[in-house]
C-alpha positions as a Python dict, from the first residue, in 0.01 Angstrom:
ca = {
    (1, 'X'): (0, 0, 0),
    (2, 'X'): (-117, 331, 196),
    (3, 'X'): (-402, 470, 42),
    (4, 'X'): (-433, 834, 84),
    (5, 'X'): (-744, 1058, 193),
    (6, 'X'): (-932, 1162, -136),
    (7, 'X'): (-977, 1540, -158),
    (8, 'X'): (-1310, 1690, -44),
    (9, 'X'): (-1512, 1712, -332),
    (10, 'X'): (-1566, 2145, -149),
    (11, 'X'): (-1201, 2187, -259),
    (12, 'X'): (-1171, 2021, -582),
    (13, 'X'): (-1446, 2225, -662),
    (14, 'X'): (-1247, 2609, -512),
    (15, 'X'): (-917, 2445, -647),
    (16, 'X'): (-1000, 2345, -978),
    (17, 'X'): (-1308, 2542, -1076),
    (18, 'X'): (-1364, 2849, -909),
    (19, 'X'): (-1053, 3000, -865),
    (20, 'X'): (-915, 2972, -1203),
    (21, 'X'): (-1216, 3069, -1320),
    (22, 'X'): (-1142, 3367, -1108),
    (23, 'X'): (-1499, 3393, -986),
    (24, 'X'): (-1628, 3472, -682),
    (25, 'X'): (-1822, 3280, -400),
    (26, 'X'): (-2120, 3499, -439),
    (27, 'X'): (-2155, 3500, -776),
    (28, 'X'): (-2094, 3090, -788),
    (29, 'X'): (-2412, 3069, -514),
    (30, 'X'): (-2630, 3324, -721),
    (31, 'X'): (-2575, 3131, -1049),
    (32, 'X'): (-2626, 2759, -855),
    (33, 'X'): (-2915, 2950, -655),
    (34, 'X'): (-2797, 2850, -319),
    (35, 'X'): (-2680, 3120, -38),
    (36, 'X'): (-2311, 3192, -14),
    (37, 'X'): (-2343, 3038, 364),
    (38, 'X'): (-2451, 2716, 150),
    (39, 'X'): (-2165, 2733, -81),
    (40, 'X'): (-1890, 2809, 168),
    (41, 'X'): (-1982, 2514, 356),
    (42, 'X'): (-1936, 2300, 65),
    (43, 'X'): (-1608, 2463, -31),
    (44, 'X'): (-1435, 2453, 301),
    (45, 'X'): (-1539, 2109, 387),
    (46, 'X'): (-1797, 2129, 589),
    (47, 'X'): (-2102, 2025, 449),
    (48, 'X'): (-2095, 1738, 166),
    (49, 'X'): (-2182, 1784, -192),
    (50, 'X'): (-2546, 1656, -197),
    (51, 'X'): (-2723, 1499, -517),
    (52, 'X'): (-2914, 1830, -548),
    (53, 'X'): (-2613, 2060, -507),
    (54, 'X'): (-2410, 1766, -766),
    (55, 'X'): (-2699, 1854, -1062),
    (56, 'X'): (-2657, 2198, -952),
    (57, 'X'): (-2307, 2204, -1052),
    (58, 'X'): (-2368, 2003, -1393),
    (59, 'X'): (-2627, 2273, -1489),
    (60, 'X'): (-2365, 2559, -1407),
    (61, 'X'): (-2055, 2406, -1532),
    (62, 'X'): (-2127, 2143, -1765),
    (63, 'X'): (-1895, 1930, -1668),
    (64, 'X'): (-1791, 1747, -1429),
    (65, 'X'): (-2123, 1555, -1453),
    (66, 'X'): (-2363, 1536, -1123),
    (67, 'X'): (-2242, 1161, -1079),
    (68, 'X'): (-1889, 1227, -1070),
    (69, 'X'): (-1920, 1489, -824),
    (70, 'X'): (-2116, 1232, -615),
    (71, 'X'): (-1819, 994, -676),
    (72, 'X'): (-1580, 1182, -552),
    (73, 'X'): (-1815, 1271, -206),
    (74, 'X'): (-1869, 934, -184),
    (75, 'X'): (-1527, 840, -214),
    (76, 'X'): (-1401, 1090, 103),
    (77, 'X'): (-1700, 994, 314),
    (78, 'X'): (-1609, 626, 269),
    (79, 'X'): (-1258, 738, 359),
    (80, 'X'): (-1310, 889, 651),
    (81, 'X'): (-1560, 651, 785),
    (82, 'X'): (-1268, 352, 772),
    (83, 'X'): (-1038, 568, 964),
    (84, 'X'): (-1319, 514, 1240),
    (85, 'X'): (-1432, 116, 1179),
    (86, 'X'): (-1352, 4, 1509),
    (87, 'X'): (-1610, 260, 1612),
    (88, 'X'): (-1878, 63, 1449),
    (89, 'X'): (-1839, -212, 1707),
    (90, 'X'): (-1925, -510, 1422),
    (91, 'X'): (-1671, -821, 1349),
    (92, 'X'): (-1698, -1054, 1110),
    (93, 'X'): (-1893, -1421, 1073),
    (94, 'X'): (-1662, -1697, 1164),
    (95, 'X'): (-1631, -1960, 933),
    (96, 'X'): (-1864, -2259, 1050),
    (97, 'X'): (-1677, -2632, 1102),
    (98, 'X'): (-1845, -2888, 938),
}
């Protein structure tokens, strides 16, 4: 079983809320009180949806709640860090003979 790389949580949020909502970047960062740098970062994958910035979006949108949004950045950093395990230099305990 392959599992796939989970979306940034950045482009769920452009994909799914933003652009249908046909709004624009500034106007997202005004209402979540962040700068549009901020926001962009987030939306184009280069920064990660922090707890602040997840509460910020439940206050905005309602839904999807502040933990889910977390979820779903926790879910791509985990990702992405397993694509680079061997990096972490660490093996496993062997098994002791009795």
């Amino acid at each position: 079983m392959t599992i796939h790389n989970p979306a940034h949580p950045g482009e769920i949020l452009k994909e799914l809320v933003i652009e249908p909502l046909q709004l624009t970047i500034t106007d997202v960062a005004a209402h979540l009180d962040v700068s549009r740098k901020t926001l962009s970062k987030v939306l184009n994958c280069r920064a990660s949806i922090s707890p602040e910035m997840a509460l910020r979006l439940e206050l905005v949108f309602g839904k999807p709640s502040a933990d889910h949004w977390l979820k779903l950045q926790n879910a791509h950093d985990l990702w992405m860090t397993r694509q680079n395990k061997s990096a972490l230099n660490v093996e496993p305990y062997k098994a002791l003979v009795a």
